[in-house]
C-alpha positions as CSV (number, residue, x, y, z in Angstrom):
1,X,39.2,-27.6,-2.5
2,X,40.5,-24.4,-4.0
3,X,39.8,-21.0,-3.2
4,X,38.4,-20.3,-6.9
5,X,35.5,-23.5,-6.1
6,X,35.0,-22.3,-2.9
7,X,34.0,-19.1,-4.5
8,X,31.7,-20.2,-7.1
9,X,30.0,-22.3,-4.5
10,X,29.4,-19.4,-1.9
11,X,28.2,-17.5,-5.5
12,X,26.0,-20.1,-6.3
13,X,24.3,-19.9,-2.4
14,X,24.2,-16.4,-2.6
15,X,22.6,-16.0,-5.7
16,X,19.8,-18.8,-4.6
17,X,19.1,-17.2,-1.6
18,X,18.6,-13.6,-2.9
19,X,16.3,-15.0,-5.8
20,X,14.2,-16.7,-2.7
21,X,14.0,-13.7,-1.0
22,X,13.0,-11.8,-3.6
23,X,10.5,-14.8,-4.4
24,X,9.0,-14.5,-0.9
25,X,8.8,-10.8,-0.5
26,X,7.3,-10.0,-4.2
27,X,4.9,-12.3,-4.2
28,X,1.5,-10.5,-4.9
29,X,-0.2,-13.7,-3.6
30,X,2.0,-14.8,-0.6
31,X,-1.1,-13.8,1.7
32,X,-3.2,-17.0,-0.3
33,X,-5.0,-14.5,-2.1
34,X,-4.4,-14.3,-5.9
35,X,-5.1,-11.0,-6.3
36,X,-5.9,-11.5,-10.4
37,X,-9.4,-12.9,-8.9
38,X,-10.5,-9.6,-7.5
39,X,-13.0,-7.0,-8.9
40,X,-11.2,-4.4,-10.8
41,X,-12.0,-0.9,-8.6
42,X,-12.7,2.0,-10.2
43,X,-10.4,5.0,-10.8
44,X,-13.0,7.7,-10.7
45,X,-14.8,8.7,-7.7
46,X,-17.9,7.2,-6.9
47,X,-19.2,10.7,-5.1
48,X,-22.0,12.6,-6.1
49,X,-21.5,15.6,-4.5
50,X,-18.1,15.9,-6.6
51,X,-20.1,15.6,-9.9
52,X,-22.7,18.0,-8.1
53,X,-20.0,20.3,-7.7
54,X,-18.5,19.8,-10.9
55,X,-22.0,20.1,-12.9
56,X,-22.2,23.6,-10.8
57,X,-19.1,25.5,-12.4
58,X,-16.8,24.5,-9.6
59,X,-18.5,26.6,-7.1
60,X,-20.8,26.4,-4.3
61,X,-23.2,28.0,-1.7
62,X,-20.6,29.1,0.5
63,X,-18.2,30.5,-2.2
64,X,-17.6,34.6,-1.5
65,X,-16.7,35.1,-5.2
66,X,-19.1,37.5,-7.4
């Protein structure tokens, strides 16, 4: 066997095991879960004292500004 085969072989391994790894690690569902199937969660906050806040100029009670 020549050194060139030998080379394209050990390429060839190389190659399949960093695509498996990378298989294995980035999976989003490697726990079981598919995560596609869950609820989509919101991106604002679901706090009312933050729109209460908001809704009041920014400031509260405690605020020491005139």
């Amino acid at each position: 066997m020549s050194i060139e085969t030998l080379e394209q072989i050990m390429a060839v391994l190389v190659t399949a095991g960093l695509v498996a790894g990378n298989f294995l690690m980035f999976t989003p569902w490697r726990d079981g879960v598919d995560p596609r199937q869950r609820q989509p969660e919101s991106v604002m906050p679901q706090n009312e004292s933050v729109s209460f806040h908001i809704a009041r100029g920014g400031h509260s009670a405690g605020d020491r500004h005139p």
